[in-house]
N, C-alpha and C positions, 0 to 999 in steps of 0.2 A: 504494500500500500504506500502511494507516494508520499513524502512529509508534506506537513502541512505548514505553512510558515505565515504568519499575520505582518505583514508590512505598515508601518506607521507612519506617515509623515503630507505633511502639507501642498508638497508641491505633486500635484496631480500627474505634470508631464514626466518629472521624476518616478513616480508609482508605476505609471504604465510601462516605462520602459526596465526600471526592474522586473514587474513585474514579466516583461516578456521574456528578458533571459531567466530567470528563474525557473519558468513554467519550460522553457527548452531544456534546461537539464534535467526535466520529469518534476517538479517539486509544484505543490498546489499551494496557491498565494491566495489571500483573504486579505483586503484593502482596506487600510479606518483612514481617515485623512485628521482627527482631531483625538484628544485625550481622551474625551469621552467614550468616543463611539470604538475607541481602542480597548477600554476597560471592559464595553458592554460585549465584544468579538472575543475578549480572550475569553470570559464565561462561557457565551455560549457556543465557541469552535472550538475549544483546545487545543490551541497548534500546538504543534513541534519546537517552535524558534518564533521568537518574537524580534524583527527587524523597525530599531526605535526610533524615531525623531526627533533629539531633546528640544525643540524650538516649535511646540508646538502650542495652537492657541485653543485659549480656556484651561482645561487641566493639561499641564507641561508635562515631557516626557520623564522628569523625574518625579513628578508624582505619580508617575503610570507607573514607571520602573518600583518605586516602592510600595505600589499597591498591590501589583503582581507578584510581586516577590515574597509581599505577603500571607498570600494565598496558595502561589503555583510556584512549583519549582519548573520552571520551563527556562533555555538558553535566551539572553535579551544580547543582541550587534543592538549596541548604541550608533546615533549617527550625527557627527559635532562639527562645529564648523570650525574651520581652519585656526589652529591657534589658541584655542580654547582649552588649556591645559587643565585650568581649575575643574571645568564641565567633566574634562575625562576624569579626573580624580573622583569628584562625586559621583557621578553615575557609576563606578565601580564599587566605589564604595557602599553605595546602594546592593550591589547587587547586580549589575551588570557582569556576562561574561566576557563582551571583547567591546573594540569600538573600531569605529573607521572615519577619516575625518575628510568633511567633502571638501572640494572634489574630488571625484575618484570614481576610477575607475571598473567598471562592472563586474571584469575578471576578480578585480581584487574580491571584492566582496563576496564572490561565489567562493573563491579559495577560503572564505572567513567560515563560510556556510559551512561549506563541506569538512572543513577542519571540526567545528563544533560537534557534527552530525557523526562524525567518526570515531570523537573522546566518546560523544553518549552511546553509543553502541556499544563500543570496549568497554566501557562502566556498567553497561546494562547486562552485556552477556556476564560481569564479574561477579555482579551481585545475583543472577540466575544461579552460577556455580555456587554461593557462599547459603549455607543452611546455618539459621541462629534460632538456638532455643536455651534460655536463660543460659547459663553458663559453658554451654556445649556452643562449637563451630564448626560445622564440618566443609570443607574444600572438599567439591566433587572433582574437578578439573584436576586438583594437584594428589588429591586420592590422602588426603589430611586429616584427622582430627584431634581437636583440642578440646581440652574440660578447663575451667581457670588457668587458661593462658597455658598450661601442661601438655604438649603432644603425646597422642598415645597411639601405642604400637598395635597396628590390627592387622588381621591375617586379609586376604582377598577375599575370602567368603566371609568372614565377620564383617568388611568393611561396605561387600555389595549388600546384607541383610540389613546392614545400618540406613545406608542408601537410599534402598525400596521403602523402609518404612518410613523415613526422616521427608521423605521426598510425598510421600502421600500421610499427613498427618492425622491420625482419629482413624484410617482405614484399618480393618479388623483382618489381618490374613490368617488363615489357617493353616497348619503345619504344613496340609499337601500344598497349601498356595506355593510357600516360600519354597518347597523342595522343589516344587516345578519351577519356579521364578528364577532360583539361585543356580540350585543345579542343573537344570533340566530335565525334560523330556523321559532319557533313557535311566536317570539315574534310579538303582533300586534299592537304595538303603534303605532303611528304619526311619519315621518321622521325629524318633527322639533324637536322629541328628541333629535337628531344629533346636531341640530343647537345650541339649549340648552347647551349640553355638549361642547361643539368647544366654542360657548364662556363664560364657564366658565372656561377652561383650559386657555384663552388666559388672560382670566383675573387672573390667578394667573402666569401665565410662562412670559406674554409680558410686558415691560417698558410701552407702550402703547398700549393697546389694538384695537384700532379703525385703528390702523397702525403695524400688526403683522409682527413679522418680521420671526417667526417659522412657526406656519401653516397655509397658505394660502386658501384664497376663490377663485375655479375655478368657476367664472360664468354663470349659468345656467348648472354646472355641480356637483359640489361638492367641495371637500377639496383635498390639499395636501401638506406633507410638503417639506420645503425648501430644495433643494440640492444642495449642497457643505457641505464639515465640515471643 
């Protein structure tokens, strides 16, 4: 789905011609010309990237900047006019993630774009991989986990059991779930393999074992773990 990006600023013939290269490199623009009607478009579009105008009339681009900011965490390109060092200062300060000072060039600001679009994906995919629940961390990417800052040492089938459950939380598996999950298909061990494994995870992940406080025992069903983080 294309980003969405809310373009801000007064001068119309400006807007349009952003707006046309932007929409060539696939990216969908949403036009405010004033503070207002800027505040009213981040509510009800959502963009992506908010592209600001501090020089704007009625509510100015750093009240918009700290209204947003107050609400949404979404990327703001401030847009300053030449010289304006102080305005760059505030509007970061604010809350601003970058700025570009006009004139300027169309390229540049695409490169501003795309620069932003690509830190939030690498942050986005980072916090997909990272699982938090009160004290525990687990790193699905780097195949990691920590209790109080403490890494602990887990086997491959402890660490994918942890996984499956950590990754669907409150979901109730049954012993044959996870034997077919973990090991698959063919395998024909015993389902107290499961049991095996379950508590020796708990014995390395729990303060007390016998009183888990991560993965729970559904009785007469199977395992699941805790929901909330």
């Amino acid at each position: 789905m294309a980003k969405k990006i809310l373009l801000v600023d007064d001068e119309k013939t400006l807007v349009k011609a952003l707006t046309f290269n932007l929409e060539k490199e696939g990216y969908q623009v949403v036009p405010a010309y004033d503070g207002e009607e800027a505040l009213k478009k981040v509510e009800t579009e959502n963009p992506d990237l908010v592209i600001l105008d501090l020089m704007l009339p009625g509510v100015d681009g750093f009240e918009v900047c700290r209204k947003v900011r107050k609400n949404l965490d979404v990327p703001i390109i401030m847009l300053t006019a030449k010289g304006d060092d102080i305005d760059k200062i505030l509007g970061l300060e604010l809350g601003a993630d970058d700025y570009i000072t006009k004139p300027f060039n169309p390229r540049e600001l695409l490169a501003r774009v795309k620069a932003i679009f690509r830190r939030s994906d690498i942050q986005g995919s980072t916090l997909k991989n990272l699982i938090k629940i009160q004290d525990m961390q687990i790193d699905l990417y780097q195949h990691k986990v920590r209790v109080k800052e403490e890494e602990i040492d887990l086997t491959s089938k402890e660490f994918a059991l942890l996984n499956l459950m950590a990754s669907n939380p409150g979901r109730v598996f049954s012993r044959e779930q996870l034997l077919e999950q973990i090991w698959g298909y063919n395998y024909y061990g015993d389902a107290r393999t499961v049991d095996v494994h379950i508590r020796h995870l708990r014995e390395k992940l729990e303060s007390d074992p016998s009183n888990p406080r991560y993965i729970l025992t559904v009785w007469g069903t199977g395992y699941k773990f805790r929901e909330g983080r």
